[in-house]
C-alpha positions as CSV (number, residue, x, y, z in Angstrom):
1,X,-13.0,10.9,42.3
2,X,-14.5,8.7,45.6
3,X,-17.7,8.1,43.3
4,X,-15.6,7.2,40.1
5,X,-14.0,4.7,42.6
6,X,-17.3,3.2,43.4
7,X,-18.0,2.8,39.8
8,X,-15.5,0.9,39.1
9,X,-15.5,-1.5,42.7
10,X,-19.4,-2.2,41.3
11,X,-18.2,-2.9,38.1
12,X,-15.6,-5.3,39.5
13,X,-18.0,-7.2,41.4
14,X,-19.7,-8.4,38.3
15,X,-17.1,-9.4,36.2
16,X,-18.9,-11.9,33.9
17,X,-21.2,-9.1,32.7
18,X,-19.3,-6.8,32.6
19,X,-16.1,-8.7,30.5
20,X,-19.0,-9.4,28.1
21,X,-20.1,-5.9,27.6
22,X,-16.6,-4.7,27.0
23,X,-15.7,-7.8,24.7
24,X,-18.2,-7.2,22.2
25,X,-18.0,-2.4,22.6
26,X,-14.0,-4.0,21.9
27,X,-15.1,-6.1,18.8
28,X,-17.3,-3.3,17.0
29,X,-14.8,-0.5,18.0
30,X,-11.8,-2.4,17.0
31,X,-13.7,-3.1,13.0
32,X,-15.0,0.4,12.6
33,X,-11.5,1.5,13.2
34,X,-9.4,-0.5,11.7
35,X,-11.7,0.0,8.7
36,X,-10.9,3.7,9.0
37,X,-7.2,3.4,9.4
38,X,-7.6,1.0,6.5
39,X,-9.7,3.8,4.3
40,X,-7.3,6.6,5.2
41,X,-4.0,4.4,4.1
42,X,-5.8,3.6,1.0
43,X,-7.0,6.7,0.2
44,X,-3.2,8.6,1.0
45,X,-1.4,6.0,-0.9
46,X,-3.7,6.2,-3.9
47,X,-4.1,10.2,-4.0
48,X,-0.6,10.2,-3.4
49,X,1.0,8.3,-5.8
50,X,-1.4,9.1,-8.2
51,X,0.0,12.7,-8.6
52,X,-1.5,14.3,-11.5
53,X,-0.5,11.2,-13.8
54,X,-3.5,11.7,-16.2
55,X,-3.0,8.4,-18.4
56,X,-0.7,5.4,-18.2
57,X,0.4,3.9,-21.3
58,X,1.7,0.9,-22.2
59,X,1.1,-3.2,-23.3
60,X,-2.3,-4.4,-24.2
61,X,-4.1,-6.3,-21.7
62,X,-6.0,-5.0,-18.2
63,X,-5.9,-1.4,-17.7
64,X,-6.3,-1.9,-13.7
65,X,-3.3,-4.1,-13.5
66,X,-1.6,-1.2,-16.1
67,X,-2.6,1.1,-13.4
68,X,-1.3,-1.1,-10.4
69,X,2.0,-1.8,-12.0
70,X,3.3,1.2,-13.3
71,X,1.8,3.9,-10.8
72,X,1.7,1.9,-7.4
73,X,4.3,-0.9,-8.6
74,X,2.2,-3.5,-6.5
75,X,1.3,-6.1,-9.6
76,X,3.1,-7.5,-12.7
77,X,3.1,-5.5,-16.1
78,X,1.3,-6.3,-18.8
79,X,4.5,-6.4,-21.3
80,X,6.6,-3.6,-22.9
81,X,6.5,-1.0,-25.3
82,X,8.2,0.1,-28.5
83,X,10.1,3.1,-27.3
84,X,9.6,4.4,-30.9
85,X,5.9,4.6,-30.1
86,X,6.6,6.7,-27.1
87,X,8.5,9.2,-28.3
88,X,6.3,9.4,-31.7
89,X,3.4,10.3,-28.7
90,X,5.5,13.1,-26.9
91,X,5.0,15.0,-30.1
92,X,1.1,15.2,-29.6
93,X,-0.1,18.7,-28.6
94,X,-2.2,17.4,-26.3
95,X,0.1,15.8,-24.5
96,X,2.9,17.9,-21.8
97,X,5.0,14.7,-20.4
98,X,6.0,11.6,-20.6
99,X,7.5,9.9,-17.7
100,X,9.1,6.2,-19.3
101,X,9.6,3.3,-17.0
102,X,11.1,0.0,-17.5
103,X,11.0,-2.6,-14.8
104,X,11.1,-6.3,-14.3
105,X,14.3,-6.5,-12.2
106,X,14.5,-6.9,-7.9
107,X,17.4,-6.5,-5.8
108,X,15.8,-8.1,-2.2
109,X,12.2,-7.6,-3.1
110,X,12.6,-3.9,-4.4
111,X,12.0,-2.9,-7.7
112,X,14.6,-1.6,-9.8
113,X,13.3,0.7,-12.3
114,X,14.5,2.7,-15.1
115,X,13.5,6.0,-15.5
116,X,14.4,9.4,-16.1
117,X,15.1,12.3,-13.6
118,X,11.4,13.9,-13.8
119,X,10.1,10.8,-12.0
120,X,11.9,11.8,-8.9
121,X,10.5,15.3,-9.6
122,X,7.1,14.2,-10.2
123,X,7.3,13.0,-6.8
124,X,8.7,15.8,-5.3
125,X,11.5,13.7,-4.0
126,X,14.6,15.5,-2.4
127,X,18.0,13.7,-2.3
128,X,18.9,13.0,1.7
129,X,22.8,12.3,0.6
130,X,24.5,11.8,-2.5
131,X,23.3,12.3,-5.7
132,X,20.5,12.1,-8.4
133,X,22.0,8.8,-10.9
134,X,23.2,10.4,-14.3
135,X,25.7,7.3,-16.0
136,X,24.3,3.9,-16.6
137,X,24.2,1.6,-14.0
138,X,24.3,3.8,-11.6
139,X,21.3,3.8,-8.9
140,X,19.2,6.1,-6.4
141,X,17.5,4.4,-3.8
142,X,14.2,5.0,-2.0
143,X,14.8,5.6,2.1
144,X,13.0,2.6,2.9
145,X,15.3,0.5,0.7
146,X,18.2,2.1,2.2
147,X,16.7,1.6,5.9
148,X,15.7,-2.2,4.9
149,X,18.8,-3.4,2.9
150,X,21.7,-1.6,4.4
151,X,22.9,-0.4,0.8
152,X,24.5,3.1,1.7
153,X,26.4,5.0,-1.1
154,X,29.1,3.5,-3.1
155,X,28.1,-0.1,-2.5
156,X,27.2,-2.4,-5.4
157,X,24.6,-4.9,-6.1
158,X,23.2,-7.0,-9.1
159,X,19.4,-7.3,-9.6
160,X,17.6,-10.1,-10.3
161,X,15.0,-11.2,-13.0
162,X,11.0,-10.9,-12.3
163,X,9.9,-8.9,-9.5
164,X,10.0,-11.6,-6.5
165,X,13.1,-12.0,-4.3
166,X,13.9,-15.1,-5.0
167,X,13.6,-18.1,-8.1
168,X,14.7,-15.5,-10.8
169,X,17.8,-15.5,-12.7
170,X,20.7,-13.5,-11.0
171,X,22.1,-10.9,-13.0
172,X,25.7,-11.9,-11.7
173,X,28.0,-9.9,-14.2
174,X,26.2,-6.8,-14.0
175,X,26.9,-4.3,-11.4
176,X,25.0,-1.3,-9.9
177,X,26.4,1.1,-7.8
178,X,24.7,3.3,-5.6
179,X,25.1,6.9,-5.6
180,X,23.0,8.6,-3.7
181,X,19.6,7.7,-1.2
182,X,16.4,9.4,-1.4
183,X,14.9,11.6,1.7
184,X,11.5,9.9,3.2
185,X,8.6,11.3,1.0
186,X,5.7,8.8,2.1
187,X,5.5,8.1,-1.9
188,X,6.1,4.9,-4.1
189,X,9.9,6.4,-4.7
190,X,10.5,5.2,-0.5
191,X,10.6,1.7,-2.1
192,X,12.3,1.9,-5.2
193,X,15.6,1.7,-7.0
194,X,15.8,4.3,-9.3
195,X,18.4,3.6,-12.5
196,X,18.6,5.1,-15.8
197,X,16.6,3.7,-18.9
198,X,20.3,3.0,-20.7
199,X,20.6,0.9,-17.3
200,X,18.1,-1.7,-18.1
201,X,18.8,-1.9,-21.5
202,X,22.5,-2.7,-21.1
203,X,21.5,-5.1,-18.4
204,X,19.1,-6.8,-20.2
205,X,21.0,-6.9,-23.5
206,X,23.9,-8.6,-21.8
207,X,21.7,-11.6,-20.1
208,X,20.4,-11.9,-23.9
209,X,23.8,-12.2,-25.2
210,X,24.6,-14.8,-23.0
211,X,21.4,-16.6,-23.5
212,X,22.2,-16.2,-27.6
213,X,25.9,-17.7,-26.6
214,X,24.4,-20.9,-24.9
215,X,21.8,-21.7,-28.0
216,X,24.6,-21.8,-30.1
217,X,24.2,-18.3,-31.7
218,X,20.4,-18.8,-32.2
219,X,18.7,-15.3,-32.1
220,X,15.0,-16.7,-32.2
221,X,15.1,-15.6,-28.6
222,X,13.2,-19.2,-27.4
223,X,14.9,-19.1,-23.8
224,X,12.8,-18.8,-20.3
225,X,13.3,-15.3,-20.5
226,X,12.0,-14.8,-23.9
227,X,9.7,-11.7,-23.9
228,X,7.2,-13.3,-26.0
229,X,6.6,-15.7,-22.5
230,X,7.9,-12.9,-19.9
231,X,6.8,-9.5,-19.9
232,X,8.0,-8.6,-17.2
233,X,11.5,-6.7,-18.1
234,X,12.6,-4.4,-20.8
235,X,15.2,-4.9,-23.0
236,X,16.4,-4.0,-26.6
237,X,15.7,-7.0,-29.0
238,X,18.5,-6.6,-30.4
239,X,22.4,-5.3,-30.0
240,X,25.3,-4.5,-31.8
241,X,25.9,-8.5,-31.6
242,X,23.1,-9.4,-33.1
243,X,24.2,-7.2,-36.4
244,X,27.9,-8.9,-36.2
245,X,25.9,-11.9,-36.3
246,X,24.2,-11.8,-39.5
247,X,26.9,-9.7,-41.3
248,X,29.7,-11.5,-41.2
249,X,30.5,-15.4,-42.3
250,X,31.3,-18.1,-40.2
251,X,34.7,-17.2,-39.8
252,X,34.0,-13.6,-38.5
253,X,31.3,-14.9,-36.5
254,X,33.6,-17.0,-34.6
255,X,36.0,-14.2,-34.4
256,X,32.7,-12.1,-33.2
257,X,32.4,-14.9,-30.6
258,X,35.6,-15.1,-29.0
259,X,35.2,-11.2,-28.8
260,X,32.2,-11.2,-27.1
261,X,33.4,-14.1,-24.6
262,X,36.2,-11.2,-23.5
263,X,33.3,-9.5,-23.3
264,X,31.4,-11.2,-20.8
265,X,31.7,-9.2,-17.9
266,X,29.7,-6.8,-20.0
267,X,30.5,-3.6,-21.3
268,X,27.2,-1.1,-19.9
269,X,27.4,0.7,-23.3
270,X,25.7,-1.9,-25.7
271,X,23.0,-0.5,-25.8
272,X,24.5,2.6,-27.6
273,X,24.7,0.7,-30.6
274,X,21.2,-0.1,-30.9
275,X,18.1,2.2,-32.6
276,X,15.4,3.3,-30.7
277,X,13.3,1.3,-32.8
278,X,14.8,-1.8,-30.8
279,X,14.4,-0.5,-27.1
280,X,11.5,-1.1,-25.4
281,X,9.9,0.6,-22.0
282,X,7.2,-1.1,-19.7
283,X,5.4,1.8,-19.0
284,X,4.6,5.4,-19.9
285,X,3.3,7.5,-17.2
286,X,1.5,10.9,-19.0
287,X,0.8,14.7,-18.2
288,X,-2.1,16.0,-20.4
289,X,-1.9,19.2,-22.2
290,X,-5.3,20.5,-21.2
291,X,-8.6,18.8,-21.2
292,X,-9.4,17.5,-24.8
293,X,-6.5,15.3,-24.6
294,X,-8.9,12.9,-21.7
295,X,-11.7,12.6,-24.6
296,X,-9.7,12.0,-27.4
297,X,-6.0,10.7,-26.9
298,X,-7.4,7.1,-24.7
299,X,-9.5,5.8,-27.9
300,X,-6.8,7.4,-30.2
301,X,-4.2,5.1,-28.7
302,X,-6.3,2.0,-27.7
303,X,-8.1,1.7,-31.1
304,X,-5.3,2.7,-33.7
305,X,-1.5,1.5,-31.7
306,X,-0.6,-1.4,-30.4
307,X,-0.2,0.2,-26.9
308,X,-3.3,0.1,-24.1
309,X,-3.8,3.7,-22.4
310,X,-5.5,3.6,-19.3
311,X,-7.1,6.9,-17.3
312,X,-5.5,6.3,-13.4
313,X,-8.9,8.0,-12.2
314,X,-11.6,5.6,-13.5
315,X,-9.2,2.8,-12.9
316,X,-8.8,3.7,-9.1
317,X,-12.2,4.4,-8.6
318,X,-13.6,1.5,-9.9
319,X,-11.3,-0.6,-7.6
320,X,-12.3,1.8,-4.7
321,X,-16.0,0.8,-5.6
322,X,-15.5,-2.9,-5.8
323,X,-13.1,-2.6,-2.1
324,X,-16.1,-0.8,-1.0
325,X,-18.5,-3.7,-1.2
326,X,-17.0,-5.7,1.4
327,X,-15.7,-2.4,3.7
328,X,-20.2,-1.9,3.9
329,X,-20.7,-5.1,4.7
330,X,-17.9,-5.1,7.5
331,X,-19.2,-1.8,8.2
332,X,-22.8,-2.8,9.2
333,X,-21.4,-5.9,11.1
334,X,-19.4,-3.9,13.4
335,X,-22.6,-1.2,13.8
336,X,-24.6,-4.6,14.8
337,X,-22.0,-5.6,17.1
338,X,-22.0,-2.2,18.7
339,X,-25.6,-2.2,19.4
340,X,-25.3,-6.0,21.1
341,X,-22.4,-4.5,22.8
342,X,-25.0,-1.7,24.1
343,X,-27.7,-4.4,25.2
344,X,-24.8,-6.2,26.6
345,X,-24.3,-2.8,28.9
346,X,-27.7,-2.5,29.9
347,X,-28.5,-6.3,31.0
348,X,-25.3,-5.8,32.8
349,X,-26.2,-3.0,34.9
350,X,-29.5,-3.9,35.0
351,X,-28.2,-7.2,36.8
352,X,-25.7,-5.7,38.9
353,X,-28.4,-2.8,39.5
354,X,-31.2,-5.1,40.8
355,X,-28.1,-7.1,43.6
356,X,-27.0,-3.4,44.8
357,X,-31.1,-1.8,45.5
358,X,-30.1,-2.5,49.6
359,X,-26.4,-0.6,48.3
360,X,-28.4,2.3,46.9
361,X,-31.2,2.6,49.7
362,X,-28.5,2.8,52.3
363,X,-26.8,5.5,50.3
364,X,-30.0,7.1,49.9
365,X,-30.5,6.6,53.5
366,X,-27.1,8.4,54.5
367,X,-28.1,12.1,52.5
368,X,-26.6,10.7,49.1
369,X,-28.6,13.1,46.9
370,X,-31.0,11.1,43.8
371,X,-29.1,12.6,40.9
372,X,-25.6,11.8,42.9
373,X,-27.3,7.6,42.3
374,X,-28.3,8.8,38.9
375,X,-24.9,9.7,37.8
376,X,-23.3,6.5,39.7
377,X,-24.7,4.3,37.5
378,X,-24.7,6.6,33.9
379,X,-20.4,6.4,34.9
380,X,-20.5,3.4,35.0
381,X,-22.4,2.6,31.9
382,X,-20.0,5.6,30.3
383,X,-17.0,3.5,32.2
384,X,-18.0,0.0,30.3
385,X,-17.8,1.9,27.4
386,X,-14.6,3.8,27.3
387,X,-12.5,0.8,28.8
388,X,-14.3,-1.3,25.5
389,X,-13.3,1.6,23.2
390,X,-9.7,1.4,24.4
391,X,-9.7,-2.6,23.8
392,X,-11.4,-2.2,20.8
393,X,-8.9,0.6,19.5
394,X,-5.7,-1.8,20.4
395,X,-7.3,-4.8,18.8
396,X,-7.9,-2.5,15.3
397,X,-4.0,-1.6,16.1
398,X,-2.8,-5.1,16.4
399,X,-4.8,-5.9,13.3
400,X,-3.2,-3.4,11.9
401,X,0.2,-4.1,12.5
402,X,-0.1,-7.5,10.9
403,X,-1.7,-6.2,7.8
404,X,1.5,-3.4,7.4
405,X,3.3,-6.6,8.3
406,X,2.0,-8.1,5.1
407,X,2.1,-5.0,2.9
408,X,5.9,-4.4,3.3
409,X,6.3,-8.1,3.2
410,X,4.3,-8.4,-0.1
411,X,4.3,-5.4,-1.7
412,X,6.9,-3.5,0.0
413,X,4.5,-0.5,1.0
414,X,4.5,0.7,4.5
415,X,1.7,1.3,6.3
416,X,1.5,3.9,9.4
417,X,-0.3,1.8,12.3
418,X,-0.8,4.2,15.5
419,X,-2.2,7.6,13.8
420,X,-5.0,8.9,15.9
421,X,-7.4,10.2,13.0
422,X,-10.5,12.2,13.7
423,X,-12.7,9.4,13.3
424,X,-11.3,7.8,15.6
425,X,-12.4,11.1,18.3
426,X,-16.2,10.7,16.9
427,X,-16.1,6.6,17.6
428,X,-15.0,7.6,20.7
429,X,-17.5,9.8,21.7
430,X,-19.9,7.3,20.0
431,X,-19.0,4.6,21.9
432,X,-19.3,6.9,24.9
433,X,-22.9,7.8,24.4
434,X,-23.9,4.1,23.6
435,X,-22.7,3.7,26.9
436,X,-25.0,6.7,28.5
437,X,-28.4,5.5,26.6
438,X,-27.6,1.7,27.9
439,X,-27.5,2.9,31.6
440,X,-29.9,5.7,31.5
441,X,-33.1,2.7,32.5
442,X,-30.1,1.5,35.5
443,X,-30.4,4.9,36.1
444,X,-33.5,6.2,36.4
445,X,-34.4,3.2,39.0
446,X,-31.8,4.5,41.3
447,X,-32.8,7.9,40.8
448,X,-36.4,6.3,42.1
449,X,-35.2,3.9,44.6
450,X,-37.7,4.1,47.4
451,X,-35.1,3.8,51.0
452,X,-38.2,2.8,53.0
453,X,-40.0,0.1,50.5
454,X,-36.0,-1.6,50.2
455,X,-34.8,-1.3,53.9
456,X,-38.2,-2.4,55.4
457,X,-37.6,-5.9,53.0
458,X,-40.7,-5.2,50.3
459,X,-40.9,-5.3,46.7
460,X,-39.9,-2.3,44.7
């Protein structure tokens, strides 16, 4: 302990060199592990949430932001879906399950999506209190919506349109109510509102019905929310309204009118009176039957429907690849940071080494053994290193924290910031032995420090 003491009173003399050497072991440790902590979120939220979800179908367009919407819910969809079209699909043999989704609604930033009960079993996901929803309208919510928004069970909310928290139109006379609040499963469902399909349907059917009121009964569906220019919601194109419309004269369409204005705080069920062939999902999330269905079902659907299927696995690892690129070039930086960080050590020592030879001959003088010098100076070199490892490791932290900050802010995913992973035990120990080789020249000229060349005032 007295000589670890030493070590560090030497290293305190110098303090220019030796701030230097631990600013730049801080800099390289603190990018090589943030980049691991960065890798390891990645890699758990994509492995997680990809859960055996062999093919996402759904609108034409980029099968990476089909992928991004409807598995990880972090980017816009790419439009909806006849549910016809769906269900026509679930009969393929080579196909086990469908999981539909329809989105394009927020309550605070959080996706509302409607679904069916097997996307909460996909997941795994347990109920913490409550229950599962089962009626329209009503809602499950993800723990970290719960722990963010204060909803608890039995309060109401009303969604709004898009999927950012504020500028969309307010779904005012449509009500949710939760029912029940999921348990924490590290998954996408921590951050979503769960509904039934019927939910978003009726929803969406009653902001159309109002739009239809304000054109004056025009069904061409031209409004801002028009899913020719939107595609971000489902909806039906089409209700029971829409039928009184164009079946009746003008007399019973004004009757049909004044009907629908008692109406108006909307009844959840008008969706009952609409086909199938007029609702619409955003996304279908599919099991595969067994392994034919990955060779032939994707060019089945992309060539001959006018859905886009997309393979979660080639979609994810070409993103991976393309992330990859710039996590090797910051990769070799911090390695070339690390080895300045090491010269930075030696020319330290070296320094400090050369004002302390009268120090080091005195000890030698007073029975201080040569490997007890040797050692002095290799601590002290391993010293430099471990306090610029724990910098570094708090910088990567801090970093961290403001890119969780961001992710939850953005995209409502939560990042864990302070795991120890086991990369971070072999930086250590790297960082530890970059800290022995810089010190081991310091070191071998104590361990050869001549007492009577220094104390008798000559030239080593």
């Amino acid at each position: 302990m007295r000589w670890l003491k030493l070590s560090w009173a030497n290293i305190v003399t110098s303090p220019l060199g030796s701030s230097l050497a631990v600013l730049l072991m801080a800099f390289g440790v603190g990018i090589v592990s943030l980049l691991f902590q960065l890798n390891s979120q990645l890699e758990k939220q994509f492995t997680q949430n990809i859960r055996s979800v062999d093919m996402v179908i759904g609108a034409k367009g980029s099968p990476l932001q089909l992928i991004l919407s409807g598995i990880y819910h972090i980017d816009a969809p790419t439009g909806n879906i006849p549910l016809s079209e769906v269900r026509e699909l679930e009969n393929n043999s080579l196909i086990k399950e469908i999981i539909p989704l329809s989105m394009g609604d927020n309550y605070n930033g959080y996706r509302i999506i409607g679904t069916t009960p097997a996307y909460v079993d996909h997941f795994n996901g347990e109920i913490g209190s409550g229950e599962l929803f089962s009626e329209t309208l009503e809602a499950t919510i993800g723990a970290l919506v719960a722990d963010r928004s204060g909803l608890k069970i039995g309060d109401t909310f009303v969604g709004t349109h898009g999927l950012q928290q504020e500028g969309g139109h307010v779904h005012d006379g449509v009500k949710y109510t939760v029912v029940g609040i999921l348990k924490p499963s590290g998954s996408v469902l921590d951050q979503l509102i769960l509904t039934p399909l019927e939910s978003v349907w009726a929803v969406h059917a009653s902001h159309d019905h109002g739009h239809d009121h304000d054109d004056d009964h025009n069904h061409a569906h031209t409004d801002r929310h028009d899913h020719g220019d939107d595609h971000e919601h489902s909806h039906a194109h089409g209700d029971h309204h829409d039928h009184d419309h164009h079946a009746h004269g003008d007399h019973e369409h004004d009757h049909s009118h004044d009907h629908d204005h008692e109406d108006c705080d909307h009844d959840h069920h008008h969706h009952a009176d609409v086909s199938e062939e007029d609702l619409e999902v955003t996304v279908g999330l599919v099991k595969f039957a067994g392994q034919m269905a990955r060779f032939q079902l994707p060019r089945h659907i992309n060539q001959n429907t006018n859905m886009q299927a997309a393979l979660p696995a080639i979609e994810v690892n070409r993103l991976l690849s393309l992330l990859g690129i710039g996590i090797s070039t910051l990769q070799w930086l911090a390695i070339v940071i690390m080895l300045l960080s090491a010269i930075s050590v030696f020319v330290s020592l070296y320094n400090s080494l050369r004002e302390r030879r009268y120090e080091m001959a005195l000890l030698r003088s007073m029975g201080a053994p040569r490997m007890r010098l040797f050692s002095l100076i290799i601590s002290e070199g391993v010293m430099l290193a471990f306090i610029g490892f724990v910098a570094g490791w708090l910088l990567s932290r801090g970093a961290m924290l403001a890119v969780a900050s961001l992710a939850e802010e953005s995209y409502r995913y939560t990042l864990s910031v302070w795991e120890w992973h086991t990369q971070d035990t072999l930086l250590l120990g790297v960082s530890l032995l970059i800290g022995m080789i810089a010190a081991l020249v310091p070191a071998k000229q104590a361990y050869a420090t001549n007492i009577h060349t220094v104390l008798g005032g000559k030239q080593a």
